[in-house]
Backbone as numpy.savetxt, mean C-alpha at the origin, in Angstrom:
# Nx Ny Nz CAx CAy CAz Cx Cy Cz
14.89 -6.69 6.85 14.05 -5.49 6.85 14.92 -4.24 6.85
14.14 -3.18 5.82 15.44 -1.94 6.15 14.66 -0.95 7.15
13.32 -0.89 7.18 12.52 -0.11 8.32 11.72 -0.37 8.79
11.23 0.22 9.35 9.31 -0.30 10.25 8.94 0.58 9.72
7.72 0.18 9.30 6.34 1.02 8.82 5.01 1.46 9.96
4.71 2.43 10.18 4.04 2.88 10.99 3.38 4.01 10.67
1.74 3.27 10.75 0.72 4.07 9.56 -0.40 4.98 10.36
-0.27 6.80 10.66 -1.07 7.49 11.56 -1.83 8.20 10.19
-3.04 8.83 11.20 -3.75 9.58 10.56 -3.24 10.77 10.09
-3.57 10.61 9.19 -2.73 12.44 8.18 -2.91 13.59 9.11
-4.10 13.62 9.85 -4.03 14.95 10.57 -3.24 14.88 11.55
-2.25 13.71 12.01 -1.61 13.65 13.44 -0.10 13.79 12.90
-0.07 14.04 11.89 1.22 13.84 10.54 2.44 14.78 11.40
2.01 16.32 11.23 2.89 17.29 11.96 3.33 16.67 13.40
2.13 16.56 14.09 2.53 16.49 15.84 3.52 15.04 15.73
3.02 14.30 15.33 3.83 13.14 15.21 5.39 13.02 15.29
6.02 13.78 13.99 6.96 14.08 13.70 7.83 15.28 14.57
6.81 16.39 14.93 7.40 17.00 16.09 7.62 16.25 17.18
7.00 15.07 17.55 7.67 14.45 18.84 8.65 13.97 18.71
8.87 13.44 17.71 10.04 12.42 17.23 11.45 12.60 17.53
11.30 14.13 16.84 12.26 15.12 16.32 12.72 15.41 18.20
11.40 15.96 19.11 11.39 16.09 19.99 12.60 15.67 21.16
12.37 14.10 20.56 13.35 12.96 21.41 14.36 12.52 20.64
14.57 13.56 20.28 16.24 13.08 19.49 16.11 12.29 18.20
14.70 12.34 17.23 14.99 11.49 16.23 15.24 12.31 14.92
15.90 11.93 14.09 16.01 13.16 13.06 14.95 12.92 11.45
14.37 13.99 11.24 13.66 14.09 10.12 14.44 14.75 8.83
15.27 13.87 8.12 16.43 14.24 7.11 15.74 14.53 5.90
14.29 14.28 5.47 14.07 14.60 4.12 13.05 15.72 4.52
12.74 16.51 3.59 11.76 17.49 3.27 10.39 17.21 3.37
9.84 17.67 3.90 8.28 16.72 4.11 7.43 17.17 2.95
6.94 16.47 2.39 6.22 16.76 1.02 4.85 16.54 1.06
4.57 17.92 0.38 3.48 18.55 0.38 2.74 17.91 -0.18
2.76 17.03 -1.13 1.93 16.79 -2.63 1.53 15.63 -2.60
0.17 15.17 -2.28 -0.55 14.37 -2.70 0.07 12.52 -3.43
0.91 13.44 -4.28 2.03 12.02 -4.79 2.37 11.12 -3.57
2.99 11.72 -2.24 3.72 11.37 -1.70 2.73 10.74 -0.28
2.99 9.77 0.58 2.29 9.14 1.44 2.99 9.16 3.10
4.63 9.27 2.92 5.25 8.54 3.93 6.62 9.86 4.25
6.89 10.05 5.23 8.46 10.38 6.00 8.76 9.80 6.32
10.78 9.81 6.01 11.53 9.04 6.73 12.21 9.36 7.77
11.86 9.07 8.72 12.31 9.33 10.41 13.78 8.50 10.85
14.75 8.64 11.00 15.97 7.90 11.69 15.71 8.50 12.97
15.75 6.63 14.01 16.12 6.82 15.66 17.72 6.88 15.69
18.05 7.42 16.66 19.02 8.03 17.31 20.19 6.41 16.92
19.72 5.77 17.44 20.52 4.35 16.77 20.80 3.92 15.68
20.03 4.37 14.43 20.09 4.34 13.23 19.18 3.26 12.24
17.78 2.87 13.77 16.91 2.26 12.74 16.02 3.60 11.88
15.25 3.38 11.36 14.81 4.23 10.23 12.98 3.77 10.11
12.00 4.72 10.34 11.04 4.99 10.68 10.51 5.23 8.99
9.34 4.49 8.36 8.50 4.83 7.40 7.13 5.61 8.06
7.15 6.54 8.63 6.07 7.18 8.53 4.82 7.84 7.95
3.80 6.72 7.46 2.62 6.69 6.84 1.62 7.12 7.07
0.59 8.00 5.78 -0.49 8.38 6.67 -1.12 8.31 5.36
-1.05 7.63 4.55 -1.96 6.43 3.52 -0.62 5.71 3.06
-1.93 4.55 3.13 -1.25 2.76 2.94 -1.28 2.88 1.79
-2.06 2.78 1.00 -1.37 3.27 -1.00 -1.27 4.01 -1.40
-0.65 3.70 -2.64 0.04 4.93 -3.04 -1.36 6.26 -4.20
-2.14 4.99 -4.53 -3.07 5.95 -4.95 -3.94 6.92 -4.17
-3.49 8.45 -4.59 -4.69 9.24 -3.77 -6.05 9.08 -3.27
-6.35 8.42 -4.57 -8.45 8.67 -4.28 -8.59 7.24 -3.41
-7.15 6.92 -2.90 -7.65 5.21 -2.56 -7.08 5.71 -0.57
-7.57 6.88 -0.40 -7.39 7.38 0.90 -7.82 6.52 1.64
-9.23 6.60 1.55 -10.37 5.98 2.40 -10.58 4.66 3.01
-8.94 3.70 2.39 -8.81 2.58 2.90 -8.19 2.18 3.90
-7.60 3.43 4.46 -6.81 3.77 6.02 -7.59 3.19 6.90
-9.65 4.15 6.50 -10.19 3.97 7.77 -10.74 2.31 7.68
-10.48 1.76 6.78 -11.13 0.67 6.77 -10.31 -0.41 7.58
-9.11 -0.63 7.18 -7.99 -0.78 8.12 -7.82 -0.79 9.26
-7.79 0.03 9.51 -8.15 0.74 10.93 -9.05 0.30 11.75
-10.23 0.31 11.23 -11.65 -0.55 11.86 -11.16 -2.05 11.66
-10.55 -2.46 10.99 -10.47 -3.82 10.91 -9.22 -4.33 11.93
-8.41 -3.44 12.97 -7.24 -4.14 13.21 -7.21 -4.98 14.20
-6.47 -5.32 14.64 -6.68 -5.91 15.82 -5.23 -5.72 16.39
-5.78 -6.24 17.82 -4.74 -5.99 19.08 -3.23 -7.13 18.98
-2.12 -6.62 19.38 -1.20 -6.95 19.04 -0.03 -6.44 20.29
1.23 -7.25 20.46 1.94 -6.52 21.20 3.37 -6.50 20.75
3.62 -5.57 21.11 5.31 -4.90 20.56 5.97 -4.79 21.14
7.12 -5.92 22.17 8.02 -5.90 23.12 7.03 -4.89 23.84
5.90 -5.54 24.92 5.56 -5.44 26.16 4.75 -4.08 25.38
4.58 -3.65 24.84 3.76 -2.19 24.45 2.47 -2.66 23.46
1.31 -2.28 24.03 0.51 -2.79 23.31 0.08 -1.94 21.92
-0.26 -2.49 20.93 -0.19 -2.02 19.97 -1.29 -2.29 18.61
-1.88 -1.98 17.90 -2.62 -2.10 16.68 -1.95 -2.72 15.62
-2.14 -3.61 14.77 -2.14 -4.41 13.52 -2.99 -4.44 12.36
-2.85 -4.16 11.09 -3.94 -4.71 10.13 -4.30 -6.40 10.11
-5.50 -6.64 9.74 -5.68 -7.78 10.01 -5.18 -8.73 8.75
-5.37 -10.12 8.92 -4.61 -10.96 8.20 -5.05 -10.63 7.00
-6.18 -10.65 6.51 -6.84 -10.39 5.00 -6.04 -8.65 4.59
-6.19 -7.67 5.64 -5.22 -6.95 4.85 -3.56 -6.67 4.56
-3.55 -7.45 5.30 -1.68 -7.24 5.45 -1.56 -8.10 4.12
-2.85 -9.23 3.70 -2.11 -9.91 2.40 -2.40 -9.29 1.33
-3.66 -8.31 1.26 -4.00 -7.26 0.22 -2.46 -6.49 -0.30
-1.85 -5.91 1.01 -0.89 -5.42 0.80 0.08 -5.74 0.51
0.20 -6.60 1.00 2.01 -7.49 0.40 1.97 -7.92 -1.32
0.52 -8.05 -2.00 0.31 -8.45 -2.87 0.34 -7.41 -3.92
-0.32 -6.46 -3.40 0.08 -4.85 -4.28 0.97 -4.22 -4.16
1.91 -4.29 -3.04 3.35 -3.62 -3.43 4.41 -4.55 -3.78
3.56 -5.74 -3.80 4.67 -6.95 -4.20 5.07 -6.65 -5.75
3.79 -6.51 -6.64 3.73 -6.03 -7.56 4.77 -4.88 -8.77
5.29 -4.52 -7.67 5.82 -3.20 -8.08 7.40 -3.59 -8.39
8.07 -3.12 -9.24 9.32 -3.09 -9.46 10.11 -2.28 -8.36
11.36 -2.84 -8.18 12.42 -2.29 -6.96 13.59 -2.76 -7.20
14.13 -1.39 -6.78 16.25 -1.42 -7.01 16.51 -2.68 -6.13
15.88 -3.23 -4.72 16.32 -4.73 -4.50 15.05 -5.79 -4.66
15.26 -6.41 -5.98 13.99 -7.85 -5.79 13.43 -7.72 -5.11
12.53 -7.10 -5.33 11.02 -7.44 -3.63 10.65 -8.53 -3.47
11.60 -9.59 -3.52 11.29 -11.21 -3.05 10.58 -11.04 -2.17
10.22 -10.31 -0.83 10.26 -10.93 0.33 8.84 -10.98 0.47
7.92 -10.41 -0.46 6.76 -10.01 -0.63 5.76 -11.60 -0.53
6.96 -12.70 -1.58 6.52 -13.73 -1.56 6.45 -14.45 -0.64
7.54 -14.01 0.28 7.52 -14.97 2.11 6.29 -14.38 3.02
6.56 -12.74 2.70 5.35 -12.67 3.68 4.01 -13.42 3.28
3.60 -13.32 1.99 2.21 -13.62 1.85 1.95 -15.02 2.27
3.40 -15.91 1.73 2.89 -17.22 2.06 2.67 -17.56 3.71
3.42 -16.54 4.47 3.53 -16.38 6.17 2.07 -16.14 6.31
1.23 -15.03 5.69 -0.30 -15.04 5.90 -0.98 -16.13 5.83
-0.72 -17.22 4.12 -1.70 -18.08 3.91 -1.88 -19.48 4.68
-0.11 -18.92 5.55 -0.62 -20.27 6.46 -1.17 -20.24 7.46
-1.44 -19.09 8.10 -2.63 -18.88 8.88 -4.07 -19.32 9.27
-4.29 -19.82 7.72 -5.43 -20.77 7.65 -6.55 -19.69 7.13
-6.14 -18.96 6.86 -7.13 -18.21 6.34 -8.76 -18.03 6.12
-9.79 -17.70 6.77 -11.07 -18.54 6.80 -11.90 -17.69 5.65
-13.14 -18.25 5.56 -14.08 -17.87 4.52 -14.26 -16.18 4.18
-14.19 -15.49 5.64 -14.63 -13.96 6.10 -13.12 -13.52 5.59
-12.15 -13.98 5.54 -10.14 -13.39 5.66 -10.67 -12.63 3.61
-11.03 -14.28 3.12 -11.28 -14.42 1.47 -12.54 -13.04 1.00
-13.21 -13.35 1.83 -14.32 -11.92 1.21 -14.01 -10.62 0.86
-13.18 -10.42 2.78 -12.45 -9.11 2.40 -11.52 -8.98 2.07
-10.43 -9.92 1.63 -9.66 -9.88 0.25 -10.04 -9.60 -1.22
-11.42 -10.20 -1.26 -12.01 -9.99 -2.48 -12.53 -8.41 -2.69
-13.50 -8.38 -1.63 -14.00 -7.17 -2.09 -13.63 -5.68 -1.41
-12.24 -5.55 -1.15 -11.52 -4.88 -1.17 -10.65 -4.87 -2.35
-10.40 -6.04 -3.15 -9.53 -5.73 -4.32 -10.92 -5.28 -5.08
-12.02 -5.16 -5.57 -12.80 -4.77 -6.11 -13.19 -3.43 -5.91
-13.33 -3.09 -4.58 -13.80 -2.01 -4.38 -12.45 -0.89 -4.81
-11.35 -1.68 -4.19 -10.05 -0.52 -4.93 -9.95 -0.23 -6.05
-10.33 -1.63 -6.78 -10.22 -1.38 -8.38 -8.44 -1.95 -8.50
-7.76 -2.67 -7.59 -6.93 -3.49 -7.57 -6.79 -4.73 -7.56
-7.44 -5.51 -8.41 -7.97 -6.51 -9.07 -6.45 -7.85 -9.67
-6.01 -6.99 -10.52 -4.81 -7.14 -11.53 -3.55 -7.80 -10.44
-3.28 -6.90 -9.71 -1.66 -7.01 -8.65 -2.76 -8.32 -7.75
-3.78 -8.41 -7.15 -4.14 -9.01 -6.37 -3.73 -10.74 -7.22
-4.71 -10.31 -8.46 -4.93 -11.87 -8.86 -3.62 -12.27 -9.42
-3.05 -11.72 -10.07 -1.44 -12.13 -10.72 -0.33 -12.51 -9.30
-0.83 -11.54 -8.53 0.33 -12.41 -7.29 -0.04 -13.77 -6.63
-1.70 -13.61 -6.49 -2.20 -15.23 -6.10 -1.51 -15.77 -6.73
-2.17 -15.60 -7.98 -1.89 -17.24 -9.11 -0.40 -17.07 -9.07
1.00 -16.73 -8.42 1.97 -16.40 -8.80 2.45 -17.57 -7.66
1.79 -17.49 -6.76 2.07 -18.11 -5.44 0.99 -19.47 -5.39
0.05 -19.70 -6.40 -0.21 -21.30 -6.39 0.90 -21.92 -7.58
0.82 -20.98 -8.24 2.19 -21.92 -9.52 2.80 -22.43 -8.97
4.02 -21.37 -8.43 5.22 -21.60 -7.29 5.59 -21.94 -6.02
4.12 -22.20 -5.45 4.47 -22.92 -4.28 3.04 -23.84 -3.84
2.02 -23.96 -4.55 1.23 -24.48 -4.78 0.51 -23.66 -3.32
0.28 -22.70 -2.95 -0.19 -21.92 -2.14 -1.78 -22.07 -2.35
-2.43 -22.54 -0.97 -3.80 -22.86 -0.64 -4.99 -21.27 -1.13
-4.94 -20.72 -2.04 -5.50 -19.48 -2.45 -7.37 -20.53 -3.30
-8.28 -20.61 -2.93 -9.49 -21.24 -3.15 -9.99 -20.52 -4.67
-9.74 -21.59 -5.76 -10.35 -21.21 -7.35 -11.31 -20.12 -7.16
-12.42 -20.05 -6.32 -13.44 -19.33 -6.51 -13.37 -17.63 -6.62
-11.76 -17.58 -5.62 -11.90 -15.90 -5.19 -10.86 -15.33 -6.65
-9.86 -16.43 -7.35 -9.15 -16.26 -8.58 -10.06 -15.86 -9.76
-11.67 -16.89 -9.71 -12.48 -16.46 -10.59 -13.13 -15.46 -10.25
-13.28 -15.15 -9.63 -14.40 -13.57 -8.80 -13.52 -12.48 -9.24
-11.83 -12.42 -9.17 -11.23 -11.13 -9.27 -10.99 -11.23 -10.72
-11.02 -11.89 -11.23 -10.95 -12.05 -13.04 -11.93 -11.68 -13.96
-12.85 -11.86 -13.09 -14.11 -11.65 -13.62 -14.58 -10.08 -13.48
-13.63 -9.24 -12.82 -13.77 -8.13 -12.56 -12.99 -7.20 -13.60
-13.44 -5.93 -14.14 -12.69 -5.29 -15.26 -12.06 -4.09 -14.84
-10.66 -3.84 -14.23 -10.50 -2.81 -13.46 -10.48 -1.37 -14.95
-11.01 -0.62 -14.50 -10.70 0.79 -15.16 -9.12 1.30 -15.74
-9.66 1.88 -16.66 -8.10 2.16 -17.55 -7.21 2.95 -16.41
-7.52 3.65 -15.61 -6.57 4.43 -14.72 -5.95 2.79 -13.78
-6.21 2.20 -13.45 -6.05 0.51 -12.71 -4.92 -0.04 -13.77
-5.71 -0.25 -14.88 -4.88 -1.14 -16.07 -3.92 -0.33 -16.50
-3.40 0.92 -16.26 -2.00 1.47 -16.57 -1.24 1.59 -16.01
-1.82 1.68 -14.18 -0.50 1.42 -13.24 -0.36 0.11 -12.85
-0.94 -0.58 -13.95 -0.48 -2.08 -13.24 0.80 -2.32 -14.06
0.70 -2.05 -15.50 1.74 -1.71 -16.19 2.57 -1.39 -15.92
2.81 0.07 -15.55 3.88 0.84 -15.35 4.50 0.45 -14.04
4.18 -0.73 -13.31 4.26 -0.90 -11.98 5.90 -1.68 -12.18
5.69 -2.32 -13.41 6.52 -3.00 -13.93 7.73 -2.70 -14.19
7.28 -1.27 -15.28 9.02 -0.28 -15.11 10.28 -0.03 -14.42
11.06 0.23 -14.54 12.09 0.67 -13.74 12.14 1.70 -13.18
12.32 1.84 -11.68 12.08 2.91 -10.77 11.90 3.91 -11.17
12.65 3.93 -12.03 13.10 6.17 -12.20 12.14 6.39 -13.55
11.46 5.30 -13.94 10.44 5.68 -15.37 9.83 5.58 -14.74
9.02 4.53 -13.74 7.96 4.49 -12.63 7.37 5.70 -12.14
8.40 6.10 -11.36 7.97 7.23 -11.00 7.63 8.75 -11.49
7.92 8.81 -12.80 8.03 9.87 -13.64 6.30 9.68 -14.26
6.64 8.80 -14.30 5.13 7.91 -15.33 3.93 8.27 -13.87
4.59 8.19 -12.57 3.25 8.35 -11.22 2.78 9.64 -10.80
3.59 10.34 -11.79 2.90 11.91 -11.66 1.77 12.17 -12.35
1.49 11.14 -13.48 0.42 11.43 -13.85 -0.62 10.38 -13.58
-0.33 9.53 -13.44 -1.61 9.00 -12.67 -1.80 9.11 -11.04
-0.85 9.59 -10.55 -1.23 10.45 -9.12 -2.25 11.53 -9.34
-1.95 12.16 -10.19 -2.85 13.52 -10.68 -4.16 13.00 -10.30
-4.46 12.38 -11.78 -5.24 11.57 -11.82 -6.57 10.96 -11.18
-5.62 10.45 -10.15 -5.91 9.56 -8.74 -6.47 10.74 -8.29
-5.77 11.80 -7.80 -5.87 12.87 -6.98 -7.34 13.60 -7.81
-7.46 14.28 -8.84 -8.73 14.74 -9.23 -9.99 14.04 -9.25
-9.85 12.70 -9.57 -10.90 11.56 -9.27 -11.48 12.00 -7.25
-10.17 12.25 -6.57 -10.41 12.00 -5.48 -11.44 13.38 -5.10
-11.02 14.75 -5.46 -11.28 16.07 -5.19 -12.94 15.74 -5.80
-12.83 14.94 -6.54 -13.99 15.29 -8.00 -13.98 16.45 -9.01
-12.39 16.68 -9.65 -12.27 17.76 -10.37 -12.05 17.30 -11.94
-11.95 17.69 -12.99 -11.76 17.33 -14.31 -10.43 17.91 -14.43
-9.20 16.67 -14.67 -8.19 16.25 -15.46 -8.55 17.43 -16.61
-6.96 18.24 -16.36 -6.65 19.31 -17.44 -5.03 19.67 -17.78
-4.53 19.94 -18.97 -3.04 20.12 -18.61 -2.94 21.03 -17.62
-3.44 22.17 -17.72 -3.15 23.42 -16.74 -3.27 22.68 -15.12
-4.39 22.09 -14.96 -4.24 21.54 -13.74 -3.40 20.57 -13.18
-2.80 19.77 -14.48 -1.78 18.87 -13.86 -0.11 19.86 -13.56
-0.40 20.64 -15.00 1.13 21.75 -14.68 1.29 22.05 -12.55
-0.28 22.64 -12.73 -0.38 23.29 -11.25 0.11 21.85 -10.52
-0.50 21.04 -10.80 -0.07 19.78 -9.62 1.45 19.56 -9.49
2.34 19.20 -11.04 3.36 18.98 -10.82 4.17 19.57 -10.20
């Protein structure tokens, strides 16, 4: 692992980071303003390194899946400190959509975690809201290509029915281009996520996609 991820509400974003800073932790990058961006990187005084999140994807208009999260977590403990978790159905949502993504190191590990979820045993209720959370995101594509990626290759217990349910689903052209581009190499990736951040982002406002408005965004 190169950090811990630790996901607050956007409005607790500032105070957060002022405490941090508070107790000796240092905030080395620029905190960014723009919608594109989700996370700060925090270094403790020791030199572990803090992902500070305040949306779990990277798509804008896909805010609203914080609170769902959130309502769904459950209790957990962290060397003696008690603590919040996403639950099993979403931690595998997630490992499966950023598994997806191209990275300067192999994001192998994407494949250990998930299979670490599916042996959990996963029950009927884990599969629903796997399903209809990849539906309702309109993340359909990264969901079902990493399943079937992980019954090929490791013959991973994933049930035919929820493979045919997300197939059967037609994600939207804004969906079907960053699944694409997910593929790219970092530094085109990200060049290519300014505009479907936009995108994301006017869908989210409810505004109409314009050059002038994306100029303003960029």
């Amino acid at each position: 692992m190169a950090d811990v991820d630790l996901l607050i509400p956007r409005e607790q974003r500032d105070d957060a980071i002022d405490q941090l800073v508070r107790v000796g932790w240092r905030h080395t990058n620029p905190l960014p303003s723009s919608p594109m961006f989700r996370a700060a990187v925090i270094d403790a005084p020791n030199g572990t390194t803090v992902d500070l999140q305040w949306r779990l994807l990277q798509q804008p208009d896909l805010d609203w899946f914080d609170d769902e999260v959130r309502a769904r977590a459950v209790d957990t403990d962290l060397r003696g400190v008690g603590a919040r978790r996403p639950g099993t159905a979403d931690m595998l949502f997630h490992a499966l959509v950023h598994g997806a993504k191209s990275n300067p190191v192999p994001p192998l590990r994407w494949v250990s975690d998930a299979v670490a979820l599916l042996r959990t045993d996963l029950d009927e209720a884990d599969w629903d809201i796997l399903r209809t959370t990849a539906i309702a995101t309109d993340l359909t594509l990264p969901v079902a290509d990493g399943l079937r990626y992980l019954v090929d290759l490791l013959d991973a217990p994933v049930p035919s029915r929820v493979l045919d349910e997300l197939d059967a689903h037609r994600p939207g052209r804004l969906r079907r281009a960053e699944h694409r581009l997910a593929a790219l190499p970092v530094h085109v990736r990200r060049r290519s996520y300014a505009v479907t951040a936009y995108l994301g982002e006017s869908r989210r406002i409810g505004a109409t996609p314009t050059p002038l408005g994306f100029a303003r965004f960029a």
